[in-house]
N, C-alpha and C positions, 0 to 999 in steps of 0.2 A: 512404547508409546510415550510421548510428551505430555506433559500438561500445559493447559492454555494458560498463557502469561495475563499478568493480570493486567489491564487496560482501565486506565483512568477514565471515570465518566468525566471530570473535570477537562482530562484531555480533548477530549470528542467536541463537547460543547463548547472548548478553544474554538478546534478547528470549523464547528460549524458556524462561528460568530466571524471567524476568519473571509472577508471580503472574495478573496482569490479562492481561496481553499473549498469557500463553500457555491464557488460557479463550478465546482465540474459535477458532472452528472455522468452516467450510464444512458447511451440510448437505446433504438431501435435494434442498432447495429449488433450493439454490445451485449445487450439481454437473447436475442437468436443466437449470438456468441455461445453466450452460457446456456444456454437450452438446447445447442445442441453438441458442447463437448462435455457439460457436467461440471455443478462446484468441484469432484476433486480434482479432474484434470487441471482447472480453472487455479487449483490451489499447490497443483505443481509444477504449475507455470510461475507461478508467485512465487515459488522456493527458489526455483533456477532462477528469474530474473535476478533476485535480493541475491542469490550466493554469487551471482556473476558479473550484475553492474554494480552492486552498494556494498557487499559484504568484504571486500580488499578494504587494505591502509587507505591505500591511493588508486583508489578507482579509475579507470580509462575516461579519459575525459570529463570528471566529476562535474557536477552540475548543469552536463547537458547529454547525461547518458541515461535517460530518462524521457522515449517520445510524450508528445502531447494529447498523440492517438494511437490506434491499430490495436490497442489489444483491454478489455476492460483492464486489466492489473494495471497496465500505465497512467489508466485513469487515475484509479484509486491511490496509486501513489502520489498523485499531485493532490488529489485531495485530501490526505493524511499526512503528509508532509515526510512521507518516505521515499522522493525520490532521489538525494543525494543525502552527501555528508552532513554536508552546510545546516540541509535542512531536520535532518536525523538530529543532529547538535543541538538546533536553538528549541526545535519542536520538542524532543522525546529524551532529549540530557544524555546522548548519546553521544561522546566524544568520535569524535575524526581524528584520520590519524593512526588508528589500530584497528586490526581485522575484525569483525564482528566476533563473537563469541556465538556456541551455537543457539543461549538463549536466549540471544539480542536477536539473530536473526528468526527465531520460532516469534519471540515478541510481534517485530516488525511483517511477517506472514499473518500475526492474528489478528492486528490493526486492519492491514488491507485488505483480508478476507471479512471483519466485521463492517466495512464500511459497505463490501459487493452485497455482502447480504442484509442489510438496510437500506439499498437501493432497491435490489432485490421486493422486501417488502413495502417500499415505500411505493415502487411502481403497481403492487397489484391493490393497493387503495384506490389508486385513480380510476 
């Protein structure tokens, strides 16, 4: 088993002061998503997206291999600013360039999963 990588509240609070970063949301779509295939599946989706579009040197078409929709992790990678190199770099001091390591990529799974699951709670306040 892993241990959870430690996550910047400072970061967070970037990304949520972040203009772009802090327009995406989870909808209707995306929460029936996750209710009905389960955070962990939800979070082994999230491994395989990160080991397969971000976790290379050179990524397949970096900075647009990353939709805008279709699946909550997509989301939350634009809102955490884990969906390419570029933005792994300037966000989370994550050099581009070299393959991820496996605890850049466990990092980068617990950011995305800590943002689902603050949507998560932020929708059952409403």
């Amino acid at each position: 088993m892993t241990m959870q990588p430690e996550i910047s509240d400072t970061l967070l609070a970037s990304l949520a002061r972040s203009r772009f970063r802090s327009s995406f949301h989870l909808r209707r779509k995306e929460f029936d998503y996750i209710a009905k295939k389960g955070l962990d599946t939800v979070r082994r989706h999230a491994e395989d997206f990160v080991r397969l579009r971000l976790a290379p040197a050179m990524p397949v078409n970096d900075g647009r291999q990353t939709p805008m929709k279709g699946h909550p992790v997509f989301i939350a990678q634009h809102a955490t600013a884990t969906c390419c190199r570029k933005c792994l770099e300037k966000w989370h001091k994550i050099p581009a360039g070299t393959e991820l390591t496996r605890q850049q990529t466990d990092y980068v799974v617990a950011v995305i999963m800590i943002w689902i699951n603050t949507e998560i709670a932020l929708s059952m306040r409403d």
